[in-house]
C-alpha positions as CSV (number, residue, x, y, z in Angstrom):
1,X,-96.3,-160.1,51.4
2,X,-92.7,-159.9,51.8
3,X,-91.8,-163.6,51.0
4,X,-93.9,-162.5,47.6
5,X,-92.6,-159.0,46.5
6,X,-88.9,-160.6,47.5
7,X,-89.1,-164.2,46.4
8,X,-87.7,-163.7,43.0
9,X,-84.8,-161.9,44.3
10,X,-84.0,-164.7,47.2
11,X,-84.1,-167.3,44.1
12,X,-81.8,-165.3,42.0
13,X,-79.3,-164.9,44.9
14,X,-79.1,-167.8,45.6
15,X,-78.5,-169.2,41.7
16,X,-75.8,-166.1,41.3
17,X,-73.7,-167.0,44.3
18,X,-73.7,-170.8,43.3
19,X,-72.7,-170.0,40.1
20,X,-70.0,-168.0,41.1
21,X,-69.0,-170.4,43.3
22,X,-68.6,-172.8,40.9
23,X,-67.4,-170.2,38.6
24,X,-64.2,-168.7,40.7
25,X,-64.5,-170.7,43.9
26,X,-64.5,-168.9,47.2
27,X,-63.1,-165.9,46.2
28,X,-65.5,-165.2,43.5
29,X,-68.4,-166.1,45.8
30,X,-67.5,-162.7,48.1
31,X,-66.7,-160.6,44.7
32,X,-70.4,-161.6,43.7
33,X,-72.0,-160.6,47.2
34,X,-69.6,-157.9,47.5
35,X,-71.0,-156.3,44.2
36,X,-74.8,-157.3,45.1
37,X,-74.2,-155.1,47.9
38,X,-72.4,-152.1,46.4
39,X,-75.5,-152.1,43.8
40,X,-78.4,-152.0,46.2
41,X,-76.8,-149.5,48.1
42,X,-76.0,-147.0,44.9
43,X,-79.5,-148.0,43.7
44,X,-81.7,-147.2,46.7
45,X,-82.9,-143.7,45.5
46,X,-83.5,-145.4,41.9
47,X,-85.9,-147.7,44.0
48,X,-87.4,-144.8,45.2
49,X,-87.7,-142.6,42.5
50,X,-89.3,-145.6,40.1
51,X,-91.7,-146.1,43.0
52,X,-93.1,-142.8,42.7
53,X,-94.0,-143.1,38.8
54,X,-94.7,-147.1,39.0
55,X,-97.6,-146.3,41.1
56,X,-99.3,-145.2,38.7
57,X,-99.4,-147.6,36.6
58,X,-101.8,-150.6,36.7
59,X,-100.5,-154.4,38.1
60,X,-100.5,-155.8,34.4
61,X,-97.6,-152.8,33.9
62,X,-96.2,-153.1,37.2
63,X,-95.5,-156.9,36.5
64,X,-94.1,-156.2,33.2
65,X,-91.7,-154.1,34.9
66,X,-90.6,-157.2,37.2
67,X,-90.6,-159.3,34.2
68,X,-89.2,-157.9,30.7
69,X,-87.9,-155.0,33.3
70,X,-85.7,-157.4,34.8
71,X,-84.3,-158.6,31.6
72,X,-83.3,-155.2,30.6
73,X,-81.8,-154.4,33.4
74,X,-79.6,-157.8,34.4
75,X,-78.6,-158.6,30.6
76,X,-79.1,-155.1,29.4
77,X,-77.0,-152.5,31.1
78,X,-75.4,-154.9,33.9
79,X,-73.8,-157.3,30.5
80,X,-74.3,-155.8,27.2
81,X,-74.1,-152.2,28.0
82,X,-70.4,-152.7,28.7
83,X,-69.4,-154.5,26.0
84,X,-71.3,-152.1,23.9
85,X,-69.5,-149.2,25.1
86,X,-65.7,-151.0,24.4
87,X,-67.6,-152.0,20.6
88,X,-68.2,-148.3,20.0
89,X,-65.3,-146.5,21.9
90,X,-62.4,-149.0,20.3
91,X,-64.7,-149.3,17.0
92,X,-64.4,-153.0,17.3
93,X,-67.1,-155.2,16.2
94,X,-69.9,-156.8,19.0
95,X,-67.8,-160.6,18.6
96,X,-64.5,-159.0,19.5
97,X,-65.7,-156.9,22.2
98,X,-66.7,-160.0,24.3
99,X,-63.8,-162.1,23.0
100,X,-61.9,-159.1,24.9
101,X,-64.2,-158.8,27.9
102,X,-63.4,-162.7,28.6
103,X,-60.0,-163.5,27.6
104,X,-58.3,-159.5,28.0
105,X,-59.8,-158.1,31.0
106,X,-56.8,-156.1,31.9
107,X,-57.5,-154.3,28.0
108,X,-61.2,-154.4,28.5
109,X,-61.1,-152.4,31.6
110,X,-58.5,-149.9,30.1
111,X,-61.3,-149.0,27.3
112,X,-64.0,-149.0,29.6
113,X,-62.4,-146.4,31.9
114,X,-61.3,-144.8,28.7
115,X,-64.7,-144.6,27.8
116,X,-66.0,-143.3,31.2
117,X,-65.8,-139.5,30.2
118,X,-68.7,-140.2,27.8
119,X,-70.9,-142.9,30.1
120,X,-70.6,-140.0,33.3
121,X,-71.5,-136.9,31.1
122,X,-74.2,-138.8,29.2
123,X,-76.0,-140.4,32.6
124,X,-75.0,-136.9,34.8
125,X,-76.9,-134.7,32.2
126,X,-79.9,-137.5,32.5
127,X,-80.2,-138.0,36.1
128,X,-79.5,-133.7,36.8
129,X,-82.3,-132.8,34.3
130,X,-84.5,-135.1,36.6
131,X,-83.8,-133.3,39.8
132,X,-83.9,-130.4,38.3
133,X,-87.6,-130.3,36.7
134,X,-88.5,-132.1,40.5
135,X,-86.6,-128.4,42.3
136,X,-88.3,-126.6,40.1
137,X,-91.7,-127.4,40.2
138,X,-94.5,-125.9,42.5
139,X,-95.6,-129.0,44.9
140,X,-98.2,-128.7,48.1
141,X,-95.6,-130.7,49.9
142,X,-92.2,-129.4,50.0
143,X,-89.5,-131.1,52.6
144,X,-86.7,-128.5,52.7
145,X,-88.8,-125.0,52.3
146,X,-86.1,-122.6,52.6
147,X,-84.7,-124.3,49.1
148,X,-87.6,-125.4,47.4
149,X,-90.1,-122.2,48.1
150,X,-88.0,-119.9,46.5
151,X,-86.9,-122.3,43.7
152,X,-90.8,-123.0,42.3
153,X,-91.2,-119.7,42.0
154,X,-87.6,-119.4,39.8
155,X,-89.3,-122.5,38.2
156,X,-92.0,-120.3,36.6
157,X,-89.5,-119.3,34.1
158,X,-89.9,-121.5,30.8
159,X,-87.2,-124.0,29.8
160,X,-85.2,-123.0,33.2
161,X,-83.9,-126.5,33.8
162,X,-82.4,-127.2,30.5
163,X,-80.3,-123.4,30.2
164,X,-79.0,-124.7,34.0
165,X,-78.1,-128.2,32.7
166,X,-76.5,-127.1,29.8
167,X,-74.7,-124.4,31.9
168,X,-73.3,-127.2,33.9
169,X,-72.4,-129.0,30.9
170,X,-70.1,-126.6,29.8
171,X,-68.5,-126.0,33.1
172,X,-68.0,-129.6,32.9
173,X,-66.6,-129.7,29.4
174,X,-64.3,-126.9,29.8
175,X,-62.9,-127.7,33.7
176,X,-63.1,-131.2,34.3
177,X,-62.8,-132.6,30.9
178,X,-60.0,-130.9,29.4
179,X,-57.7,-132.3,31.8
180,X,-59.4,-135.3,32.3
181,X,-57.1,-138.5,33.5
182,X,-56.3,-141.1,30.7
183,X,-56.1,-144.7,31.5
184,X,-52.0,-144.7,32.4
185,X,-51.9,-141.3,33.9
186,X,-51.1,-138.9,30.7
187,X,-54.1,-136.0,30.6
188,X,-56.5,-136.3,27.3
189,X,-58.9,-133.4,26.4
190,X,-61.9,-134.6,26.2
191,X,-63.9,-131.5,25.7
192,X,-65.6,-132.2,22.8
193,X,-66.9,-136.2,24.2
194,X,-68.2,-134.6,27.6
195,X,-69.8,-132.4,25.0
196,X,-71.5,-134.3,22.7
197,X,-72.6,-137.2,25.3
198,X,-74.0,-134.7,27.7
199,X,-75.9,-133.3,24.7
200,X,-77.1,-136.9,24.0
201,X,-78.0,-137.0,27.7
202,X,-80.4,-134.2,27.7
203,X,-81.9,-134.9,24.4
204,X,-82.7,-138.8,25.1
205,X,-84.5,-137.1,28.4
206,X,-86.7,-134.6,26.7
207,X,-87.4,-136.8,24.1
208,X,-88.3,-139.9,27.1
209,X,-89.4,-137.3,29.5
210,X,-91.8,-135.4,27.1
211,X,-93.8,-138.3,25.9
212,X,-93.9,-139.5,29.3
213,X,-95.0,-136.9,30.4
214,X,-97.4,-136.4,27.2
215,X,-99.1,-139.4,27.9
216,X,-99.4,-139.0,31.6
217,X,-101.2,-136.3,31.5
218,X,-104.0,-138.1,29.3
219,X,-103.8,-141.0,32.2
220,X,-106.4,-139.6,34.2
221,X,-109.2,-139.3,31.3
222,X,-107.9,-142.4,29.8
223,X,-108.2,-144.3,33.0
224,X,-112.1,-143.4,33.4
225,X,-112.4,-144.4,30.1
226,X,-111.0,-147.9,30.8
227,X,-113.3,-147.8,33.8
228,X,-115.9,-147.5,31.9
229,X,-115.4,-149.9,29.3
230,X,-114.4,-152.5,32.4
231,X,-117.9,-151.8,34.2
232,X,-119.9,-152.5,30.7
233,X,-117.6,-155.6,30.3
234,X,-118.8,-157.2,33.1
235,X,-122.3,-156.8,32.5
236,X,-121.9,-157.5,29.2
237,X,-119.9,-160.8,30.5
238,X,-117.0,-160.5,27.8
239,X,-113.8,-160.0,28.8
240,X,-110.7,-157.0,28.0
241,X,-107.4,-158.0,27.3
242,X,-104.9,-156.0,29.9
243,X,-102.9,-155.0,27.6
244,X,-105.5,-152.8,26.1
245,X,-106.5,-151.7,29.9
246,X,-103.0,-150.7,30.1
247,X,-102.7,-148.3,27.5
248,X,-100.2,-145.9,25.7
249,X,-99.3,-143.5,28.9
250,X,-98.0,-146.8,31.0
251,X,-96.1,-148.0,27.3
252,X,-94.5,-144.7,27.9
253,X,-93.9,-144.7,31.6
254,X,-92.4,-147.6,31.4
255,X,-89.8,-146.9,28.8
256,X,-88.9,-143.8,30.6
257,X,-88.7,-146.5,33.6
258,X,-86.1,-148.0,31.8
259,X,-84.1,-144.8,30.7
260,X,-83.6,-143.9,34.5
261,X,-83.4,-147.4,35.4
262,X,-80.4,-147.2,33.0
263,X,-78.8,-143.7,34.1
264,X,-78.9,-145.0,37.3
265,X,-76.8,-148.3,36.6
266,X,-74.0,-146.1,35.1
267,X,-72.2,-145.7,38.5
268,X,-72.7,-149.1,39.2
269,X,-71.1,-150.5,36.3
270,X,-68.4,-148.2,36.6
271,X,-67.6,-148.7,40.5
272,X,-68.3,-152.6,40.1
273,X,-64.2,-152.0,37.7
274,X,-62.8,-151.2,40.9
275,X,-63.4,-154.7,42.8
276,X,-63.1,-156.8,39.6
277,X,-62.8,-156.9,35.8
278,X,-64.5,-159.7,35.4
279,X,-67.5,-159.6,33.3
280,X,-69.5,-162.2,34.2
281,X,-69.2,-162.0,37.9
282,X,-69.6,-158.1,37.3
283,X,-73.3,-159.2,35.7
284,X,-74.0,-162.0,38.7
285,X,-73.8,-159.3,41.3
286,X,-75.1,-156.3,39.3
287,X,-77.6,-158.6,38.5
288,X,-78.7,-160.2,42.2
289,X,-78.7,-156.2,42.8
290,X,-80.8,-155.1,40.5
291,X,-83.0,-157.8,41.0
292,X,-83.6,-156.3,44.3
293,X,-83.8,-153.1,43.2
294,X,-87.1,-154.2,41.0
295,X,-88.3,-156.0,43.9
296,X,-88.2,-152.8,46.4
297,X,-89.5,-150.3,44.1
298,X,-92.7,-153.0,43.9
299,X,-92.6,-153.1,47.6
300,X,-93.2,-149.2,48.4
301,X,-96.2,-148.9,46.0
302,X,-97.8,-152.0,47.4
303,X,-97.0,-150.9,50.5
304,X,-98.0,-147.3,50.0
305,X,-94.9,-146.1,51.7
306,X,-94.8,-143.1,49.2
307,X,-97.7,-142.0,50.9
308,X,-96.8,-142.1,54.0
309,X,-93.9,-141.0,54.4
310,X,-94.2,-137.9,51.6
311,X,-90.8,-137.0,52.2
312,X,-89.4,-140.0,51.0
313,X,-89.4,-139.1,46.8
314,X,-87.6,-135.6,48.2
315,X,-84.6,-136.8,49.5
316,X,-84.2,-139.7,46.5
317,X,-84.2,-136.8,43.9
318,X,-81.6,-134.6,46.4
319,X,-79.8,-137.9,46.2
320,X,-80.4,-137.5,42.4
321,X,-78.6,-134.7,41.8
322,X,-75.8,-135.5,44.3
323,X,-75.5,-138.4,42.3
324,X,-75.4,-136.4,38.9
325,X,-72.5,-134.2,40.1
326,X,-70.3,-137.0,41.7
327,X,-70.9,-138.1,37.9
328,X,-69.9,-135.1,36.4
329,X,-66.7,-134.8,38.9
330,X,-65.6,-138.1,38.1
331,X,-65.0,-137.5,34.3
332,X,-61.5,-135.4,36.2
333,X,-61.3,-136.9,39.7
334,X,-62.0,-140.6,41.3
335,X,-64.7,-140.8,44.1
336,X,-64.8,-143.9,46.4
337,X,-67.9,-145.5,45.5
338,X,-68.6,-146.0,49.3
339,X,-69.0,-142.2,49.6
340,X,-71.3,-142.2,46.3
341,X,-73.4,-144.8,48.1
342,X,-73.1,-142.8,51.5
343,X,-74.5,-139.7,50.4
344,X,-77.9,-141.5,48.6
345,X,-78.4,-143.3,51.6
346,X,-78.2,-140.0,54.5
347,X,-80.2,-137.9,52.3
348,X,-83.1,-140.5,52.2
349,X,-82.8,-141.5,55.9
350,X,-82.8,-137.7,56.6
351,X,-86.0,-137.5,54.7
352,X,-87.1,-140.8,56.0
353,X,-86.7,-139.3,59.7
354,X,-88.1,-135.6,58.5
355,X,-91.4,-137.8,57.3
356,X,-91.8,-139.7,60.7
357,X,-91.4,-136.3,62.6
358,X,-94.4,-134.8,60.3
359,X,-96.3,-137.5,61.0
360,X,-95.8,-137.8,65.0
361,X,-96.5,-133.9,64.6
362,X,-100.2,-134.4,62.7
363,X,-100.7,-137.5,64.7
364,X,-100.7,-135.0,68.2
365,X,-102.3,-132.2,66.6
366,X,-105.2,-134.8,65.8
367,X,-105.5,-135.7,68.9
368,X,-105.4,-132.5,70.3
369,X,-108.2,-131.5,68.2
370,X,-110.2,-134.4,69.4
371,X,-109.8,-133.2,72.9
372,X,-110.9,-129.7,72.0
373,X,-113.8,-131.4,70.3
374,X,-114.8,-133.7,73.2
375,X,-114.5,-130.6,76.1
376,X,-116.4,-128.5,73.7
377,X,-119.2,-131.0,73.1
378,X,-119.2,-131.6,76.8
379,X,-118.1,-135.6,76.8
């Protein structure tokens, strides 16, 4: 099982660090592995968080997601998605941005961190609107009750989550930003970029989230539908494609896969500038990480770790919002990415810990029950 849900991501490690080898030598071997690391430990509450909605969706979907997924991810945000950002912030074209990435990396990296104001408002607004409709909403299971109890019931109130988020924004916008740090040291107001991007944040969520969420809840009559259609097909003997038992609301869930997938990447992309500024060993480690990212998520649904340990998807979206204010907080001030990393991984070994506690505790009271029952019934 293991050898399976991980086998892709062995292979790609080991093609990344021989190609870096051969690449840089030594030296970029350990900036490759170095970056591998720093990813999968940013990206364990993306893992996490995917696993929770990726369950939901049939094998034909899930295996998309390690496929075409994949692709997105490595060569999308881990390659492109940089020299996008230097295209659009120094209004150069696509050909010129890479020329720069591989022969000007000293310039490159100046525009990307010029360019981080926008990236951290965009993915901060993104990532807080998702811990914010999770806070918000009334669950049977809640892991921190003295927080969450009260905060369903303040969830009641329509459109709550997006007044807070935009409240934040323009704390952000008018604290942070205004005196953000320009690549050299001078200060830049960049007010009106926090603005915009952060705007652009929360309307590529609602828009994402919304038919997501649209289509999800037409999953459960659409999936007894499919059943339906399955059982006549194999009386009938003909065969459905899986495409068409996958349907629109795993279409969607995927592509809102991909969104968070890509919010989550953003502090990835932007701590991987301080160990190098090299663009293609930036993507072989990114990459390797990613890779086992994918493989992890896949992992905990066909594992059906979710389940047991309910706490779990809790602590991934407190890490979530940790996460979107370190964002926010960085458009003024630097944060170590080891204390980034640090604070996703102690909030979901806290709720790790909190889930095998519940469990001991139902696991006793079980068996004292049983005991009750068996004196009772005179055994």
């Amino acid at each position: 099982m293991l050898l399976k849900t991980f086998g892709w991501s062995f292979a790609v490690t080991a093609l990344g660090l021989v190609a870096a080898a051969f690449y840089g030598g030594w030296t970029a071997f350990g900036i490759v592995a170095i970056l591998a690391v720093l990813e999968i430990s940013l990206s364990f509450d993306n893992a996490v968080v995917n696993a929770g909605i990726l369950k939901k969706m049939n094998a034909f979907w899930q295996k998309i997601f390690l496929t075409v997924g994949v692709l997105i991810a490595v060569f999308g945000m881990r390659l492109v998605f940089p020299v996008v950002i230097v295209a659009v912030t120094a209004h150069m074209g696509p050909i010129e941005a890479v020329d720069l990435a591989l022969n000007n990396k000293d310039r490159y990296q100046e525009l990307v961190t010029d360019a981080h104001p926008a990236i951290a408002a965009f993915g901060g607004m993104f990532l807080l609107m998702i811990f914010l409709d999770f806070i918000f909403e009334d669950r049977d299971i809640q892991w921190l009750r003295w927080i969450e109890r009260p905060l369903a019931k303040l969830g009641k109130v329509d459109m709550l989550s997006v007044c807070i988020a935009l409240i934040v924004l323009l704390i952000t916008a008018f604290t942070f930003a205004t005196h953000a740090h320009q690549h050299g040291g001078a200060h830049v107001d960049k007010a009106q970029t926090v603005l915009i991007a952060g705007i652009a944040g929360l309307i590529t969520y609602m828009v994402v989230g919304g038919l997501s969420g649209f289509f999800e809840d037409r999953l459960e009559e659409q999936e007894e539908r499919e059943h339906e259609e399955e059982e006549e097909a194999e009386r009938t003997g003909k065969k459905r494609s899986p495409v068409v038992l996958a349907g629109q609301a795993a279409f969607f869930m995927f592509l809102y896969l991909e969104v968070l997938d890509a919010s989550f990447s953003f502090d990835g992309v932007i701590g991987a500038f301080a160990i190098t500024n090299d663009i293609v060993l930036m993507a072989l480690g990114l990459g390797i990480g990613a890779m086992y990212v994918r493989s992890l998520t896949v992992y905990l649904v066909r594992q059906g770790t979710l389940d047991d340990y309910v706490y779990l998807e809790h602590g991934a979206h407190y890490a979530i919002g940790a996460l979107a204010v370190i964002l926010m907080v960085t458009i003024r001030y630097e944060i170590n990415e080891v204390i980034t990393g640090l604070v996703g991984v102690v909030l979901i070994a806290w709720s790790f810990w909190s889930s095998v506690r519940r469990n001991r505790a139902l696991a006793a009271a079980g068996e004292g029950s049983d005991e009750k029952a068996e004196v009772s019934s005179g055994v």
